[in-house]
Residue, then its C-alpha position, 0 to 999 in steps of 0.5 A: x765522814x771522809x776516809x781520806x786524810x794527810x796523816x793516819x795515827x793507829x794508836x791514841x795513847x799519849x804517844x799517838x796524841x803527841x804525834x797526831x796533834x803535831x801533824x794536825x797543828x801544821x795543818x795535816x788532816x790527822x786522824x786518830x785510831x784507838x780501839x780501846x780508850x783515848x789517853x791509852x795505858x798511861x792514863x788508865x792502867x800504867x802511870x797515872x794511877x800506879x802513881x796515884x796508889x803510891x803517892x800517899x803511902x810515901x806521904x805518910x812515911x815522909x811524915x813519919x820521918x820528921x819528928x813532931x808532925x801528927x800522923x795516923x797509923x794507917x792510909x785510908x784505903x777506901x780514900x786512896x782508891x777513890x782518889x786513884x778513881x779520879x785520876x783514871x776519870x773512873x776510865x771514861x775517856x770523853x775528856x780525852x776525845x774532846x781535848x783530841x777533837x779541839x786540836x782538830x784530830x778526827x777520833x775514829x774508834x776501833x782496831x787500826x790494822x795495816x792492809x796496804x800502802x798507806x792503808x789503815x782498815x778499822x774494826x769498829x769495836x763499839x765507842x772502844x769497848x773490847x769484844x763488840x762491833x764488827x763493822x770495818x772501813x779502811x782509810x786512806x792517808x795522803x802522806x803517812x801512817x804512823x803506828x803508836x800501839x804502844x806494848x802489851x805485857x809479857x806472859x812467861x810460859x809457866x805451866x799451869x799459868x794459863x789455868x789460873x786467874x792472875x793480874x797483869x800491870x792492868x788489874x793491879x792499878x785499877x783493882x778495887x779492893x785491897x787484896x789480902x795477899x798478892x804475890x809479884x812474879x817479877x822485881x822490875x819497875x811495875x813488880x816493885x812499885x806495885x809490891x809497895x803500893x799495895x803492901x802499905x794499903x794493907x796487903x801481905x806482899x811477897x816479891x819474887x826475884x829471879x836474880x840477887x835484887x829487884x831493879x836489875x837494870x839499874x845500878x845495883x845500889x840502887x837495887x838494894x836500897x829500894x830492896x831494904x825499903x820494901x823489907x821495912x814495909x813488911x814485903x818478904x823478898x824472896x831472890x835467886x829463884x825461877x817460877x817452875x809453875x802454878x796452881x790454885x791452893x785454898x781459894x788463893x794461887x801458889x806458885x813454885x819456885x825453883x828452889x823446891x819451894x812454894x810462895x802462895x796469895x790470894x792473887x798473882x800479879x805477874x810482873x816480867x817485863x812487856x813487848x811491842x804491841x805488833x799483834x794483829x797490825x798487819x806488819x808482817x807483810x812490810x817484813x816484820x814479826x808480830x809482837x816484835x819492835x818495828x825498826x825506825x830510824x832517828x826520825x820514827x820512820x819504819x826501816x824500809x817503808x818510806x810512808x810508815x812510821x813509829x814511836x814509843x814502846x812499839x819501837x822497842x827503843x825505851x818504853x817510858x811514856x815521857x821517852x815516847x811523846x819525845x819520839x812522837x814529836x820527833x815524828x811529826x816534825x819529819x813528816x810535816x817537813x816531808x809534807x812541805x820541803x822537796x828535799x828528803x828529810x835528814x835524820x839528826x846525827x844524835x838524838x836523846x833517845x839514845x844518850x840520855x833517857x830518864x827514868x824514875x821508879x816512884x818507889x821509897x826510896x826512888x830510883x832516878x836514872x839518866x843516860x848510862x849505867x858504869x856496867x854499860x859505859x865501860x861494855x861501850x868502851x868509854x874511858x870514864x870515871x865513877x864518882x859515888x856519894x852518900x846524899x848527906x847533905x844539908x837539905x837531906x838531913x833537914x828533909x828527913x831524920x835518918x835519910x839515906x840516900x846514894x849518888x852516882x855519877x860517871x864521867x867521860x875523862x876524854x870529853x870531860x862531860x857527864x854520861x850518865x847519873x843515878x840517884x837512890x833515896x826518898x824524893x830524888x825524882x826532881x833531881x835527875x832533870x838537872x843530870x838530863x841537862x847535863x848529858x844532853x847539853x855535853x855540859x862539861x864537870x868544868x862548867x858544871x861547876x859554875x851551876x850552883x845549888x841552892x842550900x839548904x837542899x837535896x841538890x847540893x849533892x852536885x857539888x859534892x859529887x864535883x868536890x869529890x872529882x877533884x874540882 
């Protein structure tokens, strides 16, 4: 095998296949370097399979809400976890390499390290199994090295924590069994989802929160409606505290708590956010700090290194794999425009990346977010206006008895058009493309009063939410 190519992706998760298949349909010799599994977090350990947990307790409770539909008092755990299985083809990867060696990439298994200009060495790691191998060769790309590794998560420094067993996002997803007692340090998208997921599999949950609700990144109503949701499974809740420590207790782990208090399970899962995975890359000697984001521009080219370039979560800008495969298309396009046009490569002037990222927390009731919240759109100086709704509407009454729901939508009152826009409530995940479109295409309250929503269903809350503009 040559160790010569165009284009060198270190990272194969759905962002570096994005990335890599761009450059290699363009007619680039792209290779792929992933030292663990092809298809990467996503597939194995993140999206896929927390989905495939949550999707039939949500099924169940959508059942229970509409009178006269035959439903079972319990999720078959051993079904659901089986069925989760599948989604992950049980971590074997070897679709995933067929599919990567159809779009004519070159797989190479191992740790991709930065060593030089344009030079990526790899330790081989035995076909991606961790703690094997030692060989190493170093490939050489005509063109560009792109890094797409993706993040890693975020460990506190909590004494004691290092003595214990704990879960991270990985064991959570893939655990086996149902654990008896789990207690979640951290009410983020992972803590939430994962508390749910696992309390209506059977498991006595207890979430622990370090501010006044989960999901503090969103709009707080949305945060107290997931919190209401997660209360009705039976999960305690406990806010306002910080984690001061842990240690074993009785076969299981207690963790104590700022407030002189002790919450104990048989398992942790320790839930506090992630960081780029600039370990071990070699980018301290382009100038940067491992385990920090590497700094691109609009096109995914590192700052100051005109060969190098980076997508999803490594670049710290949004870590949603739906926002990194965007970002890695972005970055082939540059780097098979700078392969094929003498003229440098002009940056767009905006990019979604910035105004628009959409975001789903696939709780019940979901979270649907696009673009700013109100707290961040007044911190950007816009003078704008906050419209908010329950979602009672026709089609909600009719998807649900008892169905509640809240709609936010902020509009920029210069320019007339949307900047942002949060749904909460059961299945309003297949709402919030409509609101990217909106903010993405600058689609002015004006003319989005002409886009009429079918009836009898969830959407026609847009037209409320005009309605109560003044439209």
């Amino acid at each position: 095998m040559s160790d010569d190519f165009d284009v060198i992706v270190i990272g194969g998760g759905p962002v570096g296949e994005n990335a890599a298949a761009r450059t290699a349909a363009g007619g680039l010799r792209t290779a792929l370097v992933e030292g663990e599994r092809l298809g990467g977090e996503c597939s194995y350990w993140a999206c896929m399979p927390s989905k495939a947990l949550l999707r039939p307790g949500h099924a169940l409770a959508a059942a229970r809400r509409v009178p006269g539909v035959p439903v079972g008092e319990r999720l078959d755990a051993a079904q659901v976890l089986k069925r989760r299985n599948s989604f992950t083809s049980d971590w074997d990867d070897a679709g995933q390499v067929g599919w990567a060696e159809g779009a004519g990439l070159t797989v190479v298994r191992g740790r991709g390290r930065l060593v030089g200009e344009r030079q990526v060495e790899v330790e081989d790691v035995q076909g991606g199994q961790e703690g094997g191998g030692g060989g190493r060769r170093v490939l050489t790309a005509t063109k560009a090295v792109v890094v797409c590794t993706g993040s890693v998560p975020r460990i506190p420094s909590l004494p004691g924590l290092s003595d214990v067993p704990y879960w991270t996002s990985r064991e959570a997803t893939s655990a086996q069994e149902v654990p008896e007692s789990l207690v979640v340090l951290g009410g983020g998208v992972v803590g939430v989802e994962m508390a749910q997921a696992w309390a209506r599999l059977g498991s006595d949950v207890t979430l622990v929160v370090s501010g006044e609700r989960p999901l503090p990144k969103f709009e707080a109503f949305a945060g107290d409606l997931v919190a209401d949701g997660l209360r009705e499974d039976g999960i305690r809740i406990v806010s306002g505290v910080k984690a001061t420590g842990v240690s074993t207790s009785d076969g299981g782990v207690s963790l104590r708590l700022s407030d002189d208090t002790e919450v104990t399970g048989r398992h942790l899962l320790v839930a506090t956010g992630r960081q780029p995975a600039t370990f071990d890359l070699g980018v301290e000697q382009f100038g940067f700090t491992a385990g920090q984001a590497l700094e691109v521009d609009d096109t995914g080219r590192v700052s100051g290194v005109d060969w190098l370039y980076a997508a999803g979560d490594v670049t710290g800008r949004a870590l949603l794999t739906h926002q990194g495969k965007y970002a890695a298309r972005a970055v082939g396009t540059a780097i098979l425009t700078d392969a094929t046009d003498p003229e440098p490569w002009t940056a767009p002037v905006a990019t979604a990346d910035h105004t628009a990222v959409p975001q789903v927390v696939f709780t019940d009731p979901e979270v649907a977010a696009v673009g700013w919240t109100e707290a961040q759109a007044r911190e950007a100086g816009l003078d704008i206006r906050v419209i908010d709704l329950d979602i009672a509407v026709a089609g909600s009454s009719l998807h649900a008895d008892g169905y509640k729901g809240k709609a936010r939508m902020i509009v920029d009152e210069r320019k007339r058009t949307l900047v942002g826009v949060t749904f909460a409530g059961p299945d309003v995940a297949e709402l919030i493309h409509a609101a990217t479109i909106a903010i993405v295409g600058e689609v002015t309250v004006d003319r989005l009063w002409h886009a009429v929503p079918a009836y009898p269903t969830i959407s026609e809350v847009w037209l409320r939410l005009l309605e109560a503009y003044g439209l």
